[in-house]
PyMOL commands that place a pseudoatom at each C-alpha (Angstrom):
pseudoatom trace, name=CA, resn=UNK, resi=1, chain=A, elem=C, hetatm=0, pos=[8.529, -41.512, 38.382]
pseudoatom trace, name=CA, resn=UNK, resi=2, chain=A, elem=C, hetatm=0, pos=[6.427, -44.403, 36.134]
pseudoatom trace, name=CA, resn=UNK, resi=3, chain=A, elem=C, hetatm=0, pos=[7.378, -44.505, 32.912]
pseudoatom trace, name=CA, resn=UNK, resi=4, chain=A, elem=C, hetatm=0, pos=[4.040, -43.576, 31.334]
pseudoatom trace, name=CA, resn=UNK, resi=5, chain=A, elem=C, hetatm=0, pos=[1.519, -41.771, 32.596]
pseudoatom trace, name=CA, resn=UNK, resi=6, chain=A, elem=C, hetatm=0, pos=[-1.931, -39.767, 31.901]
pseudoatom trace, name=CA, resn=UNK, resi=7, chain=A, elem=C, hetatm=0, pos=[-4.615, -37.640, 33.524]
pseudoatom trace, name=CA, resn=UNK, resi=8, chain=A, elem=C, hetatm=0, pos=[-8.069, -36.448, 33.357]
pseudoatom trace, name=CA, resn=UNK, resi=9, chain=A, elem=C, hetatm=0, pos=[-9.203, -32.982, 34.475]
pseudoatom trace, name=CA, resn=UNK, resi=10, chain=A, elem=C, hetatm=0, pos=[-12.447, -33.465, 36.633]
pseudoatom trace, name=CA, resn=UNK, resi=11, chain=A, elem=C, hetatm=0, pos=[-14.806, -30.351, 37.139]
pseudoatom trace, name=CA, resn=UNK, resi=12, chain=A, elem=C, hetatm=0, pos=[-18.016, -30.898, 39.166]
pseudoatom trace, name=CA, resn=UNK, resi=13, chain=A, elem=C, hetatm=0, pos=[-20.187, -28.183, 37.495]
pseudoatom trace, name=CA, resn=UNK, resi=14, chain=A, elem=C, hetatm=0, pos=[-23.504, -28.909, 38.907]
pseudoatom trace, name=CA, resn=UNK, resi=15, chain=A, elem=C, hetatm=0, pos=[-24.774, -27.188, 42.224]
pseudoatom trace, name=CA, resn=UNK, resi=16, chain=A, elem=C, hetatm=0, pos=[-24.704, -30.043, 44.249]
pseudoatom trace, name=CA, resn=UNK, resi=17, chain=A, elem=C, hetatm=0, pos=[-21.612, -32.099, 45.547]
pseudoatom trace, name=CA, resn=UNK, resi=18, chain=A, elem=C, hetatm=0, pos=[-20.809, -34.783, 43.201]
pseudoatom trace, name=CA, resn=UNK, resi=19, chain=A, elem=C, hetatm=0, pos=[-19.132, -37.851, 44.249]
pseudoatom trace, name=CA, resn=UNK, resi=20, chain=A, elem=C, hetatm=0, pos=[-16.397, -39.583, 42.072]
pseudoatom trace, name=CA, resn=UNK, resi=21, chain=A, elem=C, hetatm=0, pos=[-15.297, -43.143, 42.528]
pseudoatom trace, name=CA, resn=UNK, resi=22, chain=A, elem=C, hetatm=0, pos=[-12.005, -44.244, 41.445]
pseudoatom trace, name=CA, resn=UNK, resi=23, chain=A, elem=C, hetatm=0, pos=[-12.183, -48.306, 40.404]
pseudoatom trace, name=CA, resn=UNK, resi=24, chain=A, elem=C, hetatm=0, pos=[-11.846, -51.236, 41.338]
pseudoatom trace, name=CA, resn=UNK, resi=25, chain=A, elem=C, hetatm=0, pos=[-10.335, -49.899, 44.670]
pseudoatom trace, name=CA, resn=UNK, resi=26, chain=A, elem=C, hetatm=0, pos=[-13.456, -47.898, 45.696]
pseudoatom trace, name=CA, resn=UNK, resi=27, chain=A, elem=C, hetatm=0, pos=[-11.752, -44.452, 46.485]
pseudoatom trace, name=CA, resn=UNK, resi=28, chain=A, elem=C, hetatm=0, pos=[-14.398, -42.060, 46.840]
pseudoatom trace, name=CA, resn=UNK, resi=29, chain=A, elem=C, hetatm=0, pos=[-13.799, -37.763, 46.244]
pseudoatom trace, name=CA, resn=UNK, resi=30, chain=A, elem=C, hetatm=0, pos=[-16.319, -35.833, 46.795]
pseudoatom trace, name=CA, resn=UNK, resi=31, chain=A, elem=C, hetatm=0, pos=[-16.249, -32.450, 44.491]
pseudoatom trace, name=CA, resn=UNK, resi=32, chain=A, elem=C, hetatm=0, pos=[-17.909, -29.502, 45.772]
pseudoatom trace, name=CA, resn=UNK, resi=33, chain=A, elem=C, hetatm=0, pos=[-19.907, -26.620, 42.917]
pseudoatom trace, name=CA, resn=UNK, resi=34, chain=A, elem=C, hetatm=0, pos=[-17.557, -25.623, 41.008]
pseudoatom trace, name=CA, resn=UNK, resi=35, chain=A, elem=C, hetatm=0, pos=[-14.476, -27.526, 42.369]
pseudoatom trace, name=CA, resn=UNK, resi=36, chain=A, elem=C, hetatm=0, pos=[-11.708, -29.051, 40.429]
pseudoatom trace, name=CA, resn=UNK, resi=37, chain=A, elem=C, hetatm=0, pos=[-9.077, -32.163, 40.619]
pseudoatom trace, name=CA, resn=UNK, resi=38, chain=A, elem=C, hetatm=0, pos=[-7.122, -34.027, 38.390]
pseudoatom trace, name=CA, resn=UNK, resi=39, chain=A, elem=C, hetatm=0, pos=[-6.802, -37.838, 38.578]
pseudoatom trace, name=CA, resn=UNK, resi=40, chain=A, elem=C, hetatm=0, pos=[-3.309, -39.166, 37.222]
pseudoatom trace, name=CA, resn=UNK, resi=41, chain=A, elem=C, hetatm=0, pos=[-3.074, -41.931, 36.585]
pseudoatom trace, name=CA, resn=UNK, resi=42, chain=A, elem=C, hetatm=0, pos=[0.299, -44.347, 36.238]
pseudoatom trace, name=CA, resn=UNK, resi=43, chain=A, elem=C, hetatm=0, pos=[1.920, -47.269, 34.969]
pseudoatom trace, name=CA, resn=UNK, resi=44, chain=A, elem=C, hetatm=0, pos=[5.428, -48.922, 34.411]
pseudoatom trace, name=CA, resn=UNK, resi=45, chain=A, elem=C, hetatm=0, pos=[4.421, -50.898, 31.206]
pseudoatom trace, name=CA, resn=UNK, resi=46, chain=A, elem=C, hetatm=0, pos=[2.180, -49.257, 29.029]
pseudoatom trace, name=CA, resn=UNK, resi=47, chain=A, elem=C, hetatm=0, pos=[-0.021, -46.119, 28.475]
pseudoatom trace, name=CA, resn=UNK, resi=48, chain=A, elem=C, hetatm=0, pos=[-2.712, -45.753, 31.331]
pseudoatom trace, name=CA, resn=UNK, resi=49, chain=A, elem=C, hetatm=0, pos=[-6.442, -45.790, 30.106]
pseudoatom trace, name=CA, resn=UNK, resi=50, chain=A, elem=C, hetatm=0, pos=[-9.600, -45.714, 31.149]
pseudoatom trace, name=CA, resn=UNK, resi=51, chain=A, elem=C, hetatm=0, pos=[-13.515, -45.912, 31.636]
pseudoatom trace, name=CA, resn=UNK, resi=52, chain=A, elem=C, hetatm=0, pos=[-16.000, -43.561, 32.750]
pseudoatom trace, name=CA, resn=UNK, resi=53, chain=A, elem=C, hetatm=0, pos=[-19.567, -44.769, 33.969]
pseudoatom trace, name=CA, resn=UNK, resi=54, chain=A, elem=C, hetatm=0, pos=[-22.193, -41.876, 34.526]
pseudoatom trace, name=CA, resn=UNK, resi=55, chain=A, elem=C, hetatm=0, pos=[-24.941, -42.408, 37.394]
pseudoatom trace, name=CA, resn=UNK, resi=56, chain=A, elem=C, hetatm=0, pos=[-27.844, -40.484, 38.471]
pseudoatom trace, name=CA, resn=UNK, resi=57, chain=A, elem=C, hetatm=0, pos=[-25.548, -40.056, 42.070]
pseudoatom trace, name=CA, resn=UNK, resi=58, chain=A, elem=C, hetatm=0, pos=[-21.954, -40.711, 41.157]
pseudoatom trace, name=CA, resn=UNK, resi=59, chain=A, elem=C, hetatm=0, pos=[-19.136, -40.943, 38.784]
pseudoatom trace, name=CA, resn=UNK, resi=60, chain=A, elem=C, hetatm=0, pos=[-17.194, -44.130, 38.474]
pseudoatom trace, name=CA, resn=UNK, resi=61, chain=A, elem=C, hetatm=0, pos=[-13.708, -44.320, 37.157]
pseudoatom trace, name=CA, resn=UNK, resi=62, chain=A, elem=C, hetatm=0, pos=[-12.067, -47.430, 36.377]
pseudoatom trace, name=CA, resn=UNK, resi=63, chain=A, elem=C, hetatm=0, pos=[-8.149, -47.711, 35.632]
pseudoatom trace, name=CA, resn=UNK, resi=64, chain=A, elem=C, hetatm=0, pos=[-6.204, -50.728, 36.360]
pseudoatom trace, name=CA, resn=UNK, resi=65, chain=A, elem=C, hetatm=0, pos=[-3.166, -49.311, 37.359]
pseudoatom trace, name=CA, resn=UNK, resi=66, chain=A, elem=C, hetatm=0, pos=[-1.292, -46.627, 40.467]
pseudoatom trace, name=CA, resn=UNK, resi=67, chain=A, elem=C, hetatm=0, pos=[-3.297, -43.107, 40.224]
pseudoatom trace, name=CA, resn=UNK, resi=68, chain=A, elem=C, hetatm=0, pos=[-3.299, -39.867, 42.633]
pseudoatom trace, name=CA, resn=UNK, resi=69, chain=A, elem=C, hetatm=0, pos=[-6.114, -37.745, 42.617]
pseudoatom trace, name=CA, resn=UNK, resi=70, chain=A, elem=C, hetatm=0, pos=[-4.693, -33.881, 42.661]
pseudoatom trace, name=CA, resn=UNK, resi=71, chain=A, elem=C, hetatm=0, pos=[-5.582, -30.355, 43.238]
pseudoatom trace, name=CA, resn=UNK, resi=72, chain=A, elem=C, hetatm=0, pos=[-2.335, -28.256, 42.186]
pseudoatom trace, name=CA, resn=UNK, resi=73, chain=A, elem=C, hetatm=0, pos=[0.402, -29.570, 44.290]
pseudoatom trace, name=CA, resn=UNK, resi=74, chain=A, elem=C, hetatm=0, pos=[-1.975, -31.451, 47.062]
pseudoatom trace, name=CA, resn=UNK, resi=75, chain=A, elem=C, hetatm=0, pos=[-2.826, -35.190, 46.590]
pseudoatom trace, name=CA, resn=UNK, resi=76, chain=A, elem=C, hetatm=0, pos=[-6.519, -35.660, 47.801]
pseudoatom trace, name=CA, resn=UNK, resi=77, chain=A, elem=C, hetatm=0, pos=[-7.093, -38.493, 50.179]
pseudoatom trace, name=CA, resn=UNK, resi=78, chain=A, elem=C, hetatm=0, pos=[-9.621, -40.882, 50.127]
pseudoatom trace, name=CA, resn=UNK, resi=79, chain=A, elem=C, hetatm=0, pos=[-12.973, -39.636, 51.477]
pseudoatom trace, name=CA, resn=UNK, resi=80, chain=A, elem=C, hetatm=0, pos=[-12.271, -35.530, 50.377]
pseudoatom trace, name=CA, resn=UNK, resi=81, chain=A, elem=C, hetatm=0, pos=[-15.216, -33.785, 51.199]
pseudoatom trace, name=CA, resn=UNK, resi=82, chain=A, elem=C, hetatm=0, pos=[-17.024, -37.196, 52.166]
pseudoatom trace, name=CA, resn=UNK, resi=83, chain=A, elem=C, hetatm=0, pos=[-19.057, -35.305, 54.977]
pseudoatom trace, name=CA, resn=UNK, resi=84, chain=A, elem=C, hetatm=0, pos=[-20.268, -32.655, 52.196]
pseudoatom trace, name=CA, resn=UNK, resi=85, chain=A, elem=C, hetatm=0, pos=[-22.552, -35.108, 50.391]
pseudoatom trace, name=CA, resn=UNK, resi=86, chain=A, elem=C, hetatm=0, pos=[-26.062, -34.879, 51.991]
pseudoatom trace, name=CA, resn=UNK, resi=87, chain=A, elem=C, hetatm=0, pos=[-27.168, -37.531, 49.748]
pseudoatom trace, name=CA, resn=UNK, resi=88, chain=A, elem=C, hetatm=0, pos=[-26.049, -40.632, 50.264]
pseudoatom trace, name=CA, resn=UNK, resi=89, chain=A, elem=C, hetatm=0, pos=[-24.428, -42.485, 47.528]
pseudoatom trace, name=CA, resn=UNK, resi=90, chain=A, elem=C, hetatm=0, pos=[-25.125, -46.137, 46.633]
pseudoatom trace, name=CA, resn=UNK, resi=91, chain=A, elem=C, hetatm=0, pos=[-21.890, -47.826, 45.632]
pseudoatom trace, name=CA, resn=UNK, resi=92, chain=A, elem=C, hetatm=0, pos=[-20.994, -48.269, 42.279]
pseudoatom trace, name=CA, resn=UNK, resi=93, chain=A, elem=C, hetatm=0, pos=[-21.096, -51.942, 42.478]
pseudoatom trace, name=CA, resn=UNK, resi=94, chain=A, elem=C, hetatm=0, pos=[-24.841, -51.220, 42.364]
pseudoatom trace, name=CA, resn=UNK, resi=95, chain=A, elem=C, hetatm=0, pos=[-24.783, -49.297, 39.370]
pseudoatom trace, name=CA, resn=UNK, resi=96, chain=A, elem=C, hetatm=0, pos=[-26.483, -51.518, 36.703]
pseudoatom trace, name=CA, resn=UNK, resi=97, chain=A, elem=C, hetatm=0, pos=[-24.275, -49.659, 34.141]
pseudoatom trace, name=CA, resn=UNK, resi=98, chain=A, elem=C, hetatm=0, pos=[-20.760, -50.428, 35.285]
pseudoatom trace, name=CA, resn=UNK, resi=99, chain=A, elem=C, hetatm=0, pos=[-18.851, -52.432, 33.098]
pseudoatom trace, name=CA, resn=UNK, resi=100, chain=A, elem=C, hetatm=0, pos=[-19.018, -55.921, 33.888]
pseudoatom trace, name=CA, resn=UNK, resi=101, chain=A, elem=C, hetatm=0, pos=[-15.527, -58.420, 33.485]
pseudoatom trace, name=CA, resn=UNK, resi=102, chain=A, elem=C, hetatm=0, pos=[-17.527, -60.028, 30.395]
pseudoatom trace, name=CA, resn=UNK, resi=103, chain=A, elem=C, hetatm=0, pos=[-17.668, -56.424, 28.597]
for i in range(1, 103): cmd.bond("trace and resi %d" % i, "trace and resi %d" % (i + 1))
show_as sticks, trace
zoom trace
């Protein structure tokens, strides 16, 4: 068990499946209407944050430190729901609004 820890409730509540990125690792979860996860995130040093960068496609996250991405008791792998998405996503490196190392 890390010594501090935090975690963000993600609901996709649009009608299409929504794909959320976790950064800089590039773990993509792909939330279906109306479904739910929680990302925790963890760290032996200090309290966890974060950054959330909106898209037209996606949802980036960006934590520096060990996360899991949850529903209830299951951990969600990499790629949930991947083959859902009919639209495919362009990755977030792409997105002109991500924060940037000089931000």
């Amino acid at each position: 068990m890390s010594k501090y820890s935090t975690k963000i409730a993600i609901w996709n509540k649009t009608r299409t499946p929504r794909v959320f990125y976790v950064e800089p690792c590039g773990n993509d979860y792909t939330l279906l209407p109306r479904e739910k996860a929680e990302l925790w995130i963890f760290s032996e040093t200090e309290l966890p944050s974060f950054e959330i960068v909106e898209n037209d496609k996606c949802t980036s996250i960006f934590c520096m430190a060990d996360f899991k991405m949850m529903q209830g008791d299951r951990e969600l792998e990499c790629g949930h729901n991947r083959d859902s998405d009919d639209d495919p996503v362009n990755p977030p490196a792409s997105n002109p609004d991500a924060p940037s190392e000089s931000n």
